[in-house]
DRENLUM-15253 format. One record per residue (C-alpha): residue in three letters; residue number from 1; chain; y, x, z. Coordinates in nm, 2 decimals, always signed. Layout:
N
SITE,ALA,NUM,A,Y,X,Z
...
// end
This chain:
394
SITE,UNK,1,A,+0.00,+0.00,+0.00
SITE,UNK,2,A,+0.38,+0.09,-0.04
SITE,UNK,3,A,+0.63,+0.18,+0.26
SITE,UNK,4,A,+0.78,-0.08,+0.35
SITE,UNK,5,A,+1.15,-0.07,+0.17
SITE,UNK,6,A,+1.52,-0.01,+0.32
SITE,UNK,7,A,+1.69,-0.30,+0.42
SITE,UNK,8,A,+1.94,-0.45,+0.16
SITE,UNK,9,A,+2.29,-0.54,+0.26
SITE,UNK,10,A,+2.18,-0.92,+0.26
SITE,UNK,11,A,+1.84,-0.83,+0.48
SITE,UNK,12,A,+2.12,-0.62,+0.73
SITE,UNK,13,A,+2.31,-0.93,+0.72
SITE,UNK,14,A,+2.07,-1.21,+0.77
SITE,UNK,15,A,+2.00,-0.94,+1.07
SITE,UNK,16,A,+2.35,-0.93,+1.22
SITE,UNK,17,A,+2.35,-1.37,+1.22
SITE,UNK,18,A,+2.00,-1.38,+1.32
SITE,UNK,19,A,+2.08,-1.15,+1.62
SITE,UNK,20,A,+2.35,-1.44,+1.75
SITE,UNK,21,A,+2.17,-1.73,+1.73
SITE,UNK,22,A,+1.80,-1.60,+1.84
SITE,UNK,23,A,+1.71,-1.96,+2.01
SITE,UNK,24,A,+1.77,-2.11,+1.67
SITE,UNK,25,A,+1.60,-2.14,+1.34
SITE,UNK,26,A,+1.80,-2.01,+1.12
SITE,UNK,27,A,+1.88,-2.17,+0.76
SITE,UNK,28,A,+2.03,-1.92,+0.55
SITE,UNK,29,A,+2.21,-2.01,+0.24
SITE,UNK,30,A,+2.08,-1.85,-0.07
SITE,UNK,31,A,+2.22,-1.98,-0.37
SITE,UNK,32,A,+2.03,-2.34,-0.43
SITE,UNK,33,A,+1.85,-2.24,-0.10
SITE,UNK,34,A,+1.84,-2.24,+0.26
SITE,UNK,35,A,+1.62,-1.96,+0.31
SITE,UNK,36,A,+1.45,-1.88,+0.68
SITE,UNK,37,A,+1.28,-1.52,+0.73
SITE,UNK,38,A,+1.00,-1.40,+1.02
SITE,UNK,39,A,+0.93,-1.57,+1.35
SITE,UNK,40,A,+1.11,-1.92,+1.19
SITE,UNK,41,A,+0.98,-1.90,+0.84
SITE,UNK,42,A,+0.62,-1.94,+1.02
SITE,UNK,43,A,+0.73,-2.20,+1.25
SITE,UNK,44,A,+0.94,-2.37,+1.00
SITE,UNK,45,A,+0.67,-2.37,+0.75
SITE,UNK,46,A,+0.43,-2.60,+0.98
SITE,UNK,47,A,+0.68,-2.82,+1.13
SITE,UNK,48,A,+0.78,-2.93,+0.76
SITE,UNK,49,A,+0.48,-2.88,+0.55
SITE,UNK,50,A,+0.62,-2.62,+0.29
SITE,UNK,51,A,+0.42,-2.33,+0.19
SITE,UNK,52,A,+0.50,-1.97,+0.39
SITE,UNK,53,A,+0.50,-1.69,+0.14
SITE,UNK,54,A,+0.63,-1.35,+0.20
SITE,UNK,55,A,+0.90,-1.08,+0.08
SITE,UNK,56,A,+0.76,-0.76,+0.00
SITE,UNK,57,A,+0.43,-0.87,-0.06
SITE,UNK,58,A,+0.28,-0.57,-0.15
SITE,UNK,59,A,+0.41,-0.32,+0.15
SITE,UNK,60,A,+0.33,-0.28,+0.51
SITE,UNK,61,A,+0.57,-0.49,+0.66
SITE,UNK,62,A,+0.60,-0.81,+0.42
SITE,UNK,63,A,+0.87,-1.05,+0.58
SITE,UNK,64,A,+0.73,-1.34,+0.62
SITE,UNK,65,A,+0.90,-1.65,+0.39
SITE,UNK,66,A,+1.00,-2.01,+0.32
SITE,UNK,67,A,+1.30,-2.18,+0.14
SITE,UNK,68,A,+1.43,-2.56,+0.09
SITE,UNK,69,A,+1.67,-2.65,-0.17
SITE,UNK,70,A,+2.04,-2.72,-0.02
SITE,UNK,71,A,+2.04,-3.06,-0.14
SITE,UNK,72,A,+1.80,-3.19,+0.05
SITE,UNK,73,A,+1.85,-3.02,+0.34
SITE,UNK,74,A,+1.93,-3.28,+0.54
SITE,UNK,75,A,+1.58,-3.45,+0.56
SITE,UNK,76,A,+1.44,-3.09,+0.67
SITE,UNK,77,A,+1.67,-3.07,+0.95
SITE,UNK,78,A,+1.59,-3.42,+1.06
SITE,UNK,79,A,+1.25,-3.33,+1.09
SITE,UNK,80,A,+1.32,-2.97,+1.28
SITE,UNK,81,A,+1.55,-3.15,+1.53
SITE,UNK,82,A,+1.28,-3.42,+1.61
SITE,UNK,83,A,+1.04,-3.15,+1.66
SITE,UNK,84,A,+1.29,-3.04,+1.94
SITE,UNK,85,A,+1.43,-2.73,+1.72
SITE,UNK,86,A,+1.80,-2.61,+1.70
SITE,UNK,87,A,+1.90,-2.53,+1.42
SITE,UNK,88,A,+2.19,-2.29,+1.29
SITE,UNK,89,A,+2.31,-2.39,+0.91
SITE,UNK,90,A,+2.48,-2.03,+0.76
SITE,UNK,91,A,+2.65,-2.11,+0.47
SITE,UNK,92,A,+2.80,-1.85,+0.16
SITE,UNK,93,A,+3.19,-1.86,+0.25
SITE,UNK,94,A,+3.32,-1.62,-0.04
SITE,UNK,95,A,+3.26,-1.66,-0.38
SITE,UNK,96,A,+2.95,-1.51,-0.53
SITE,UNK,97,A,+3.07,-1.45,-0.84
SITE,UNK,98,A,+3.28,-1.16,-0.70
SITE,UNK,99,A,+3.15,-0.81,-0.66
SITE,UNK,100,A,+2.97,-0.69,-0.32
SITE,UNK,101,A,+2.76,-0.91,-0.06
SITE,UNK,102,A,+2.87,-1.32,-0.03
SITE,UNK,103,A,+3.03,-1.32,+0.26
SITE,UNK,104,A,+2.83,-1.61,+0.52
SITE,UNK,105,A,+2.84,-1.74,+0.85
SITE,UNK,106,A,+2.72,-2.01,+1.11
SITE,UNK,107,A,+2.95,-2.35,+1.01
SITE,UNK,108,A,+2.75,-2.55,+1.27
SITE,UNK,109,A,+2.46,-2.59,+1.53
SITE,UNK,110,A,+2.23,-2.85,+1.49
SITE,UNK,111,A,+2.02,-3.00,+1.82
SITE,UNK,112,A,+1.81,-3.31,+1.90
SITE,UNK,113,A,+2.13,-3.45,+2.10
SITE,UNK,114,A,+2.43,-3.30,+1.88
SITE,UNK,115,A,+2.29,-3.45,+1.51
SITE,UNK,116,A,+2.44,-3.71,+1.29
SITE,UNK,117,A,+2.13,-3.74,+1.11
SITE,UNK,118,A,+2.06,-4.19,+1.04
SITE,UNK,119,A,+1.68,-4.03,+1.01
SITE,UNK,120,A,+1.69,-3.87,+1.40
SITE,UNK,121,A,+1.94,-4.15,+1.57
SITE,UNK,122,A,+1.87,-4.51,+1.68
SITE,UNK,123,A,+2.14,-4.71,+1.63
SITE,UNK,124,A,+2.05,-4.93,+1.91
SITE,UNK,125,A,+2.01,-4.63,+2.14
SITE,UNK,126,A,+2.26,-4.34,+2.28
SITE,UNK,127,A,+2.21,-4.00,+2.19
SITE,UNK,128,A,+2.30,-3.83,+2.49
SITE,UNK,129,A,+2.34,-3.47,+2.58
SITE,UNK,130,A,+2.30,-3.41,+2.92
SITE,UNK,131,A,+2.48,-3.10,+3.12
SITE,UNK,132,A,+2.34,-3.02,+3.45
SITE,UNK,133,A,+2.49,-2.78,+3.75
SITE,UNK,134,A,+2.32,-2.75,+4.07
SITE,UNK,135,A,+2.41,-2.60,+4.37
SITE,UNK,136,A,+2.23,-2.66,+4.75
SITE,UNK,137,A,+2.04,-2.96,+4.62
SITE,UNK,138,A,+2.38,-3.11,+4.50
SITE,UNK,139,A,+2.41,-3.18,+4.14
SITE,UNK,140,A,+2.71,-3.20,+3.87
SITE,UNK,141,A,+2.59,-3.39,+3.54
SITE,UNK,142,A,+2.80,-3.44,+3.27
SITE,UNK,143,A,+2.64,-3.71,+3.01
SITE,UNK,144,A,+2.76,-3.78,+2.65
SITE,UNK,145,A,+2.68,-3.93,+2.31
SITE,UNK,146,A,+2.86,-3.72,+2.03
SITE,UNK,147,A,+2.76,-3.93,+1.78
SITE,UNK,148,A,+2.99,-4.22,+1.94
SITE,UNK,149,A,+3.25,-4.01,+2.21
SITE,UNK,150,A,+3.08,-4.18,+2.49
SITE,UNK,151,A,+3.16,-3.90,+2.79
SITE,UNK,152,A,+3.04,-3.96,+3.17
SITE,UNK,153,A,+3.02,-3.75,+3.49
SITE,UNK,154,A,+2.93,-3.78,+3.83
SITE,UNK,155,A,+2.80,-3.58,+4.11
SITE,UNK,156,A,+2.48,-3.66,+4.30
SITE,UNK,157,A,+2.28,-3.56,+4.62
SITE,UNK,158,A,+1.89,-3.45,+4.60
SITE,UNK,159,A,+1.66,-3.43,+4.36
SITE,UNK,160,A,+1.49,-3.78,+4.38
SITE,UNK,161,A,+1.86,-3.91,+4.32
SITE,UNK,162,A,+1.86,-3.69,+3.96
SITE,UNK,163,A,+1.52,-3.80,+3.84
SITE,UNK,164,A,+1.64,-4.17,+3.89
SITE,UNK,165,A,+1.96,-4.12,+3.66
SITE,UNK,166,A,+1.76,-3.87,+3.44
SITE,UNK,167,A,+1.54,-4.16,+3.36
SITE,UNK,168,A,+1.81,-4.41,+3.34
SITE,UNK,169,A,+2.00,-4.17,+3.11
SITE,UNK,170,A,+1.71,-4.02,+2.92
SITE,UNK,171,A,+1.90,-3.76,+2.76
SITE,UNK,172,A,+1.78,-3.56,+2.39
SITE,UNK,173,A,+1.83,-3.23,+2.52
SITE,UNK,174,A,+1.96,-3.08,+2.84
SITE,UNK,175,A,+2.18,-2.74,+2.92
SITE,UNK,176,A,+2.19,-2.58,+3.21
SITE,UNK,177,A,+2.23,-2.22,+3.36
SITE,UNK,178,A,+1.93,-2.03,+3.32
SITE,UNK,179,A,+1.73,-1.98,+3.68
SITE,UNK,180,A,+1.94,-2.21,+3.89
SITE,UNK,181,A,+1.65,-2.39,+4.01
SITE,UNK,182,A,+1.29,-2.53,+3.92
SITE,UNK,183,A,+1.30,-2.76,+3.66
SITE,UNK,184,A,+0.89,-2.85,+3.68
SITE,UNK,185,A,+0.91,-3.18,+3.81
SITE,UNK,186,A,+1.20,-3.27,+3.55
SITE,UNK,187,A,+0.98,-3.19,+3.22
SITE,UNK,188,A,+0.81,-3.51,+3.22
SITE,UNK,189,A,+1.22,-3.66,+3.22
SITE,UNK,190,A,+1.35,-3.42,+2.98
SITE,UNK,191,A,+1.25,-3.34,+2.64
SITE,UNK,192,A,+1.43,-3.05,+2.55
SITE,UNK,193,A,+1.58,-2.80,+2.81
SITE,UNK,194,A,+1.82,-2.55,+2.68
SITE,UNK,195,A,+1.96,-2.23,+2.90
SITE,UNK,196,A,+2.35,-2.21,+2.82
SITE,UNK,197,A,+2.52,-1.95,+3.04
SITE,UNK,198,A,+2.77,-2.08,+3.28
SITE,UNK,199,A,+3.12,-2.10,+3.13
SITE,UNK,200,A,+3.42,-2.00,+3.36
SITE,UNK,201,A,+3.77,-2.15,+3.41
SITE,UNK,202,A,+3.63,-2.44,+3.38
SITE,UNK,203,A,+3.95,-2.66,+3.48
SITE,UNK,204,A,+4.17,-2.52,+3.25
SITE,UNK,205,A,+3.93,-2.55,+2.98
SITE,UNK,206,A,+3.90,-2.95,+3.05
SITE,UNK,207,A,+4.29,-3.01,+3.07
SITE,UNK,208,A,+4.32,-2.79,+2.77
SITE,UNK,209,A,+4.07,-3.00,+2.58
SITE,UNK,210,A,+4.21,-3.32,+2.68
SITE,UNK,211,A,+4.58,-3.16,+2.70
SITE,UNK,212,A,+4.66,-3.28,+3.01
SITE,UNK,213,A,+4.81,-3.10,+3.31
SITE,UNK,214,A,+4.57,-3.20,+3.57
SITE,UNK,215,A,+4.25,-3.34,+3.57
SITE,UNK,216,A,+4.35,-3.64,+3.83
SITE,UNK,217,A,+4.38,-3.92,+3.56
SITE,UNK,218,A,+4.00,-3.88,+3.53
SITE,UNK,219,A,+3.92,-3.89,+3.90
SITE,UNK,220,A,+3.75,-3.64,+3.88
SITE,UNK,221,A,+4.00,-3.37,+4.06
SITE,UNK,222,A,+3.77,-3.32,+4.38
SITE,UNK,223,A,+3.42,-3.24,+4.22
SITE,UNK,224,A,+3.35,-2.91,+4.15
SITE,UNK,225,A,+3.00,-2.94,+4.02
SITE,UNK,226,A,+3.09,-3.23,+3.79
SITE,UNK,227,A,+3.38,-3.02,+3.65
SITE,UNK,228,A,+3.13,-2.73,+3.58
SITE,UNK,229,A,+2.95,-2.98,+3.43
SITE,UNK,230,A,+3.20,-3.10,+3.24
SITE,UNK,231,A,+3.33,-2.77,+3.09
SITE,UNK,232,A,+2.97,-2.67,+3.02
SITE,UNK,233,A,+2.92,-2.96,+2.78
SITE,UNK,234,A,+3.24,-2.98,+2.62
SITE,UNK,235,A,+3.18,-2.62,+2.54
SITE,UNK,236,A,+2.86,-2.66,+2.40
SITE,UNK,237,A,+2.95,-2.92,+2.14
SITE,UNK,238,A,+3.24,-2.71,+2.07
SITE,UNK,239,A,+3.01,-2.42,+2.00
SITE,UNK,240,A,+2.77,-2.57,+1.81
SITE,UNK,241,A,+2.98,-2.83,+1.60
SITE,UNK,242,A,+3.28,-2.56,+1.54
SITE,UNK,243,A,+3.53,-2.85,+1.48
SITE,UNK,244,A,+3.77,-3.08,+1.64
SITE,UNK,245,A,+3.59,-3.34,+1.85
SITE,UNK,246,A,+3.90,-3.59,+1.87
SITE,UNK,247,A,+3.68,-3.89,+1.92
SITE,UNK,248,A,+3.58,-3.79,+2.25
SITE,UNK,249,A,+3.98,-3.91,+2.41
SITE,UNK,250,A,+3.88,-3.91,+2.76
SITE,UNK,251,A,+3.58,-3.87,+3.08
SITE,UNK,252,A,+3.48,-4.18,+3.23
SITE,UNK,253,A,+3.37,-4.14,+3.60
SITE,UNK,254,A,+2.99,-4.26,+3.65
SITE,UNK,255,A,+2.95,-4.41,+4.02
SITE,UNK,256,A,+2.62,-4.50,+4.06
SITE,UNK,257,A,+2.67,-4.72,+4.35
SITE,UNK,258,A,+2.83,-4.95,+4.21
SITE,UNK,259,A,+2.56,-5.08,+4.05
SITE,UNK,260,A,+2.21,-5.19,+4.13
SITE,UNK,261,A,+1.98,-4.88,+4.15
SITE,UNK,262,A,+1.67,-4.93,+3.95
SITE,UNK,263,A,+1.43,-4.66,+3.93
SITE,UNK,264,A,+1.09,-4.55,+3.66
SITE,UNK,265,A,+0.89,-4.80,+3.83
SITE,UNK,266,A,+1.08,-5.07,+3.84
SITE,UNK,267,A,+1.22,-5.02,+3.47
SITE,UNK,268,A,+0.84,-5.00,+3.36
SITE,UNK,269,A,+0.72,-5.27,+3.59
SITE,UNK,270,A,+0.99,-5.52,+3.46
SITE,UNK,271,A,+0.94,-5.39,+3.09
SITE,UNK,272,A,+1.29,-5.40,+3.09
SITE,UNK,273,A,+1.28,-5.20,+2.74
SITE,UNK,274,A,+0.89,-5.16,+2.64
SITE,UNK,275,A,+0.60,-5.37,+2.78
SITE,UNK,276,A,+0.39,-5.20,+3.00
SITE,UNK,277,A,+0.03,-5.16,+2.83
SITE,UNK,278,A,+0.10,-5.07,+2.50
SITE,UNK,279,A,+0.48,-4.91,+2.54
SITE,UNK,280,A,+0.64,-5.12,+2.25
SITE,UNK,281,A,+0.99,-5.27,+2.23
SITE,UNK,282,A,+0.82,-5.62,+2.09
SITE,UNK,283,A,+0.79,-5.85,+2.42
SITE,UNK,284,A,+1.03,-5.63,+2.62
SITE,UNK,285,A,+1.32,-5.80,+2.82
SITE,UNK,286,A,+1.55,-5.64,+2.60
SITE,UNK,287,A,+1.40,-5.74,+2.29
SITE,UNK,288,A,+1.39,-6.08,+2.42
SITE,UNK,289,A,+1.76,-6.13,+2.47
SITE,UNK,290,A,+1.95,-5.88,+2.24
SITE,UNK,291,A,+2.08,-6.17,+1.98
SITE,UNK,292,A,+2.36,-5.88,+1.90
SITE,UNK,293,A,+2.50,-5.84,+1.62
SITE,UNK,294,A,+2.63,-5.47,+1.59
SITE,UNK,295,A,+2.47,-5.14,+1.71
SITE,UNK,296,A,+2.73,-5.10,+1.90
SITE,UNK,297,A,+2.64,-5.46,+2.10
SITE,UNK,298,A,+2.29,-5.33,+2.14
SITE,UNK,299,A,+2.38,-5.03,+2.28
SITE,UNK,300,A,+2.60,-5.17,+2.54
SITE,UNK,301,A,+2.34,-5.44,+2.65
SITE,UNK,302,A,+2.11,-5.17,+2.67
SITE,UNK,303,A,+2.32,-5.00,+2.95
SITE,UNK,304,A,+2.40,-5.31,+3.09
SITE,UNK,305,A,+2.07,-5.41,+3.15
SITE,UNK,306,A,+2.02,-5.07,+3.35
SITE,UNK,307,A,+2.32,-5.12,+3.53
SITE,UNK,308,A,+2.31,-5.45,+3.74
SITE,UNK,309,A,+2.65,-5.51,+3.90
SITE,UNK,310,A,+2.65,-5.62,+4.25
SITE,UNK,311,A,+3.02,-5.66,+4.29
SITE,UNK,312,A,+3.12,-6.04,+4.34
SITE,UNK,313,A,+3.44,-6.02,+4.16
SITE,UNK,314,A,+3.31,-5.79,+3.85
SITE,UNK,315,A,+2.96,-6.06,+3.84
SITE,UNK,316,A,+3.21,-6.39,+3.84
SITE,UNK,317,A,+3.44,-6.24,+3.53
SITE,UNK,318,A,+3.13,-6.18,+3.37
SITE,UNK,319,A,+2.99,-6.53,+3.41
SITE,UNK,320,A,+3.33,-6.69,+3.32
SITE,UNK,321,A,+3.33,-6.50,+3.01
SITE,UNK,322,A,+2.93,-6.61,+2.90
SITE,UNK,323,A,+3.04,-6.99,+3.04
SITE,UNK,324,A,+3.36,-6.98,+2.84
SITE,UNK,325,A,+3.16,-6.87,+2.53
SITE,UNK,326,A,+2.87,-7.10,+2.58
SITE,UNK,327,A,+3.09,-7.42,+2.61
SITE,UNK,328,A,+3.33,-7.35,+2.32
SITE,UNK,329,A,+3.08,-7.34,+1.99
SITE,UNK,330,A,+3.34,-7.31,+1.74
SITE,UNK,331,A,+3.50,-7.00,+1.89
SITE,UNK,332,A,+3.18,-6.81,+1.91
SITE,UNK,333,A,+3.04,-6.90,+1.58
SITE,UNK,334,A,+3.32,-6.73,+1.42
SITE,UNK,335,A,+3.32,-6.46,+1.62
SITE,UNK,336,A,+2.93,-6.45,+1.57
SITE,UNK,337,A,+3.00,-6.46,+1.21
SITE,UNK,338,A,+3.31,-6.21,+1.19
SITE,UNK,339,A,+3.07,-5.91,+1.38
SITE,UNK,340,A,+2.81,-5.97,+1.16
SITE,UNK,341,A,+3.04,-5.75,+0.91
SITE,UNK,342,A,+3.16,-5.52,+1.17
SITE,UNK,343,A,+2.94,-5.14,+1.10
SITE,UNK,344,A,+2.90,-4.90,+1.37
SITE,UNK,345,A,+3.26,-4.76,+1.40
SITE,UNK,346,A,+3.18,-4.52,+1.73
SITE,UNK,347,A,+2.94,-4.33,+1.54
SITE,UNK,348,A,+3.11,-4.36,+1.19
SITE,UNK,349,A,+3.46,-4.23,+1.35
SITE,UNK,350,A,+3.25,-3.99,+1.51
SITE,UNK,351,A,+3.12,-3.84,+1.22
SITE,UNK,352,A,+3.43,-3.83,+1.06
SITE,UNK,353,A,+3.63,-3.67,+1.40
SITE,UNK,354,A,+3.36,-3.42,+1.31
SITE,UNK,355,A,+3.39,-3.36,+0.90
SITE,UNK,356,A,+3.02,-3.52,+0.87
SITE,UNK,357,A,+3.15,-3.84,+0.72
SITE,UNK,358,A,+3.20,-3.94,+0.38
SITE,UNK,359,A,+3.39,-4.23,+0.13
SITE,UNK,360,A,+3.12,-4.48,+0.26
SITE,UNK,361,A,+3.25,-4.41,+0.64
SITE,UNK,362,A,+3.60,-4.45,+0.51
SITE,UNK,363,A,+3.54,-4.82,+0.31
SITE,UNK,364,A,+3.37,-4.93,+0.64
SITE,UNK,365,A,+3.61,-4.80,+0.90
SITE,UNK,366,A,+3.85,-5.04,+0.68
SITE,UNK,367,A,+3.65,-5.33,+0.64
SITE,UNK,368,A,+3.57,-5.29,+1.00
SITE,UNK,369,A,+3.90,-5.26,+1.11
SITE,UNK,370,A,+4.01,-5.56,+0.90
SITE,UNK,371,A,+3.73,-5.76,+1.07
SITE,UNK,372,A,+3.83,-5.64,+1.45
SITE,UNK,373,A,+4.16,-5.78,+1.40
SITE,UNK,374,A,+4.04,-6.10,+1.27
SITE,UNK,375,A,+3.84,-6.08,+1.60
SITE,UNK,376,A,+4.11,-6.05,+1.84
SITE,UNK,377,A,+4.32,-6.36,+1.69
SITE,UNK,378,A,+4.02,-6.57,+1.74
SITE,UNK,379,A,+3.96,-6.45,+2.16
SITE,UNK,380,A,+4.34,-6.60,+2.18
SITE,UNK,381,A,+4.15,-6.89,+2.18
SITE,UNK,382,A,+3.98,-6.81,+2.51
SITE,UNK,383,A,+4.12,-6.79,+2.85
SITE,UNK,384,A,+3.89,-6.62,+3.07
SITE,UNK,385,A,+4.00,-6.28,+3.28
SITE,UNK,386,A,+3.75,-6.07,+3.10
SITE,UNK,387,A,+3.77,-6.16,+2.76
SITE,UNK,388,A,+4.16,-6.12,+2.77
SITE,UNK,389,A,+4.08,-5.74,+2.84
SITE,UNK,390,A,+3.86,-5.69,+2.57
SITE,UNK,391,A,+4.13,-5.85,+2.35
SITE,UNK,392,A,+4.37,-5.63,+2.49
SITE,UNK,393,A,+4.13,-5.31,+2.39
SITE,UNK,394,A,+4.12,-5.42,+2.07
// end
């Protein structure tokens, strides 16, 4: 056999990229192609199906192989990000018509809880990313869903307190500091656990984000490990999407006391979302009731069927509204009729905060839009406390 050959420029430079983004499988633009080299060429290869062949066949130290055109890339990373990869998309950034190397780099991470992808998302289910801090069985978690700009954080005591709201949440991925504590009895919560190394200056980072002074307007001024939290996810999706995340406008505080706990068993003993012999969403509660019309309806029924309020005041508004709905037919077969033609607009201004969205997105955000306002001049109709908020939201 030949010697192995000198690395080329490119082989150097797939090197140099590879070297930051080891955890990821790297797809390396190529012309047509993204190509992936070594360790993820052979565990690319079986997750997708696609044949593994090798550079430098014929010397000791062929380099193991596999490509998919550009394209279609999107349905390959689908299926790498279900499989619980990350992967890093390095695309050509000069022109390679001009002399020397194309010039390439990382334009974005892509992770089960960061996609975009229709083919990995439920649009009746949130995508959340989950950051946890822990420190002396006290925990920070910061929750959110990029693919709407839902954000949440709240701090909690003892592990049997996180397993409840890891359940409750169950998040696509979680980060968290590398050896801060065991995470054994979490596996079976958590699909995909991710190290990220702990970010510093953590408020200024938030009110830089958000550009705000101080953090007080979020309530959350007075929780260290939730503001840990909270800089260690904004950071992440910063990192990994490498763009301006302007749909996520704000924190909402999570109290979970202020709401009715429920915890695994009594979620699976209810078959609150999948019955309890064969695990399917057919004869669950919530595939009983959810008469919704949007994605975005489903997904907030979903979480208020987790979250049971138990204040009187916030339980009456709520019962007004339904009353006032359920008497006045007219009303609510045009708004019925009106949100049947409303499209997802969290996850479609989402995707275009983030420079994923196309011409579609736009023609629906208007039509949408168009439809919302129509919306709001029919709850003028309705007099009840909590309806005349969601009008004002509108």
């Amino acid at each position: 056999m030949a010697k192995a050959k000198k690395l080329t420029p490119m082989q150097r430079q797939y090197n140099e990229v590879k070297a930051e983004h080891k955890d990821s499988i790297l797809f390396f633009r190529m012309g047509d192609f993204y190509e992936m080299f070594g360790d993820d060429a052979i565990k690319a290869s079986k997750i997708l199906g696609i044949t593994l062949t090798a550079r430098h066949k014929k010397t000791d130290n062929p380099i193991p192989m596999c490509g998919v055109p550009y394209h279609s890339a999107e349905n390959y990373v689908a299926k790498l990000t279900k499989a619980g990869e990350k992967v890093a998309i390095c695309e050509q950034t000069s022109d390679p018509k001009l002399p020397g190397i194309v010039e390439r780099k990382v334009v974005r991470i892509i992770t089960p809880g960061t996609t975009f992808s229709d083919q990995v998302l439920e649009q009746d289910i949130n995508n959340f990313t989950l950051a946890l801090i822990e420190k002396n069985n006290f925990f920070g978690i910061a929750f959110a869903d990029l693919s709407t700009g839902d954000f949440y954080v709240t701090e909690l005591e003892g592990i049997q307190n996180l397993k409840k709201e890891l359940y409750r949440i169950s998040p696509k991925e979680v980060i968290m500091p590398e050896k801060t504590f065991s995470v054994e009895e979490l596996k079976n919560l958590i699909e995909n656990i991710y190290y990220y190394p702990l970010q510093k200056n953590a408020k200024e980072n938030i009110c830089d984000f958000f550009a705000v002074k101080k953090l007080h307007s979020f309530g959350i001024e007075k929780m260290p490990l939730a503001i840990q939290a909270t800089n260690q996810l904004l950071t992440y999706f910063q990192e990994t999407q490498k763009t301006d995340l302007k749909h996520i406008s704000t924190i909402k505080k999570f109290n979970p006391e202020k709401f009715l706990p429920l915890d695994e068993s009594t979620i699976r003993n209810l078959e609150l979302f999948c019955t309890l012999r064969e695990g399917k969403k057919d004869g669950s509660l919530l595939n009983l009731i959810d008469e919704t019309k949007t994605s975005m309806g489903s997904r907030k029924l979903k979480r208020w069927i987790l979250q049971p309020l138990i204040g009187q005041v916030q339980i009456e508004d709520r019962l007004d509204a339904v009353e006032e709905l359920l008497n006045n037919e007219e009303v609510r077969e045009k708004i019925t009729n009106a949100l049947k033609e409303v499209l997802d607009l969290e996850r479609i201004l989402a995707r275009l905060s983030c420079n994923r969205g196309n011409a579609r997105d736009l023609i629906a955000l208007r039509e949408s839009l168009k439809k919302s306002q129509e919306i709001k001049k029919i709850l003028k109709k309705l007099e009840s406390d909590l309806i005349q908020k969601i009008k004002e939201k509108i």
